[in-house]
C-alpha positions as CSV (number, residue, x, y, z in Angstrom):
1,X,0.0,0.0,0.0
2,X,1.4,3.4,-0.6
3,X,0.8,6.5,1.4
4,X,-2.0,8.5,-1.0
5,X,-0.5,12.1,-2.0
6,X,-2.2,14.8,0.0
7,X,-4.8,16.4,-1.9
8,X,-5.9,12.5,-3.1
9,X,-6.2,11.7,0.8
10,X,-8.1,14.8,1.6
11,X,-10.5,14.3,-1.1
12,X,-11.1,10.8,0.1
13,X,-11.3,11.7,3.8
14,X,-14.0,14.5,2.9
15,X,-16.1,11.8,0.7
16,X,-15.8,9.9,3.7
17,X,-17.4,12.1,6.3
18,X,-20.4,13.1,3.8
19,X,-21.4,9.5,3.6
20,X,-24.6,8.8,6.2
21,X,-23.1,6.0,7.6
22,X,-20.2,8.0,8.4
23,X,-23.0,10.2,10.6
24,X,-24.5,7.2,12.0
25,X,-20.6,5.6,13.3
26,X,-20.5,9.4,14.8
27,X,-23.3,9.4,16.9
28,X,-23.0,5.7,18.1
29,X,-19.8,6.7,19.4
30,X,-21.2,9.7,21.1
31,X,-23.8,7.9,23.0
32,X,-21.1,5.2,23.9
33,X,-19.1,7.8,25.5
34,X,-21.6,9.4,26.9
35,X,-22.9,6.3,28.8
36,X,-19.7,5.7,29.7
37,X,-18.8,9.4,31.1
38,X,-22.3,9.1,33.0
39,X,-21.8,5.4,34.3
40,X,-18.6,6.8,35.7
41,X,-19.8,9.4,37.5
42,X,-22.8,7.3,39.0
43,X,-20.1,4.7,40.0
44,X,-18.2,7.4,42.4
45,X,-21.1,9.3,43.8
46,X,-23.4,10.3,41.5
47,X,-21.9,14.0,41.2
48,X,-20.8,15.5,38.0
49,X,-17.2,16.9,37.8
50,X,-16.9,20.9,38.3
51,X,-16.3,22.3,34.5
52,X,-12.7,23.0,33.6
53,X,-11.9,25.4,31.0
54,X,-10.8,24.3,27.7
55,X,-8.1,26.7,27.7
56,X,-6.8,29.2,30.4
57,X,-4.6,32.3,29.2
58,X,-2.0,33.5,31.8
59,X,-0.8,36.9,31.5
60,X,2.9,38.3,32.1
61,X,3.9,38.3,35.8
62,X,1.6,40.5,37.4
63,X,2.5,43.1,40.2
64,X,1.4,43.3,43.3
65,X,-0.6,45.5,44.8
66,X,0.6,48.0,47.5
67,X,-1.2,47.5,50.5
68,X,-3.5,51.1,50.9
């Protein structure tokens, strides 16, 4: 097998994702890992995790105040 040239692969990899059953394999895996996610949680308490942010920007070194 030879490794497809790039634009070939990405053409093949888009007909791909446009087929329904590509749609259907998408959303089975959703609901598996959302049963699992929510089976997990049930299994240590019931309680869902606190939200974390996706991404968290951190500044320069701030200065401190002066006490007032």
């Amino acid at each position: 097998m030879t490794i497809m040239e790039s634009n070939t692969f990405e053409k093949a990899f888009s007909d791909f994702i446009e087929r329904h059953e590509y749609d259907e394999a998408q959303s089975a895996l959703f609901d598996v890992i959302h049963i699992s996610f929510k089976a997990g949680g049930e299994s240590v308490g019931g309680n869902p995790p606190e939200p974390q942010p996706v991404i968290m920007i951190i500044h320069g070194k701030q200065e401190e105040e002066a006490p007032k």
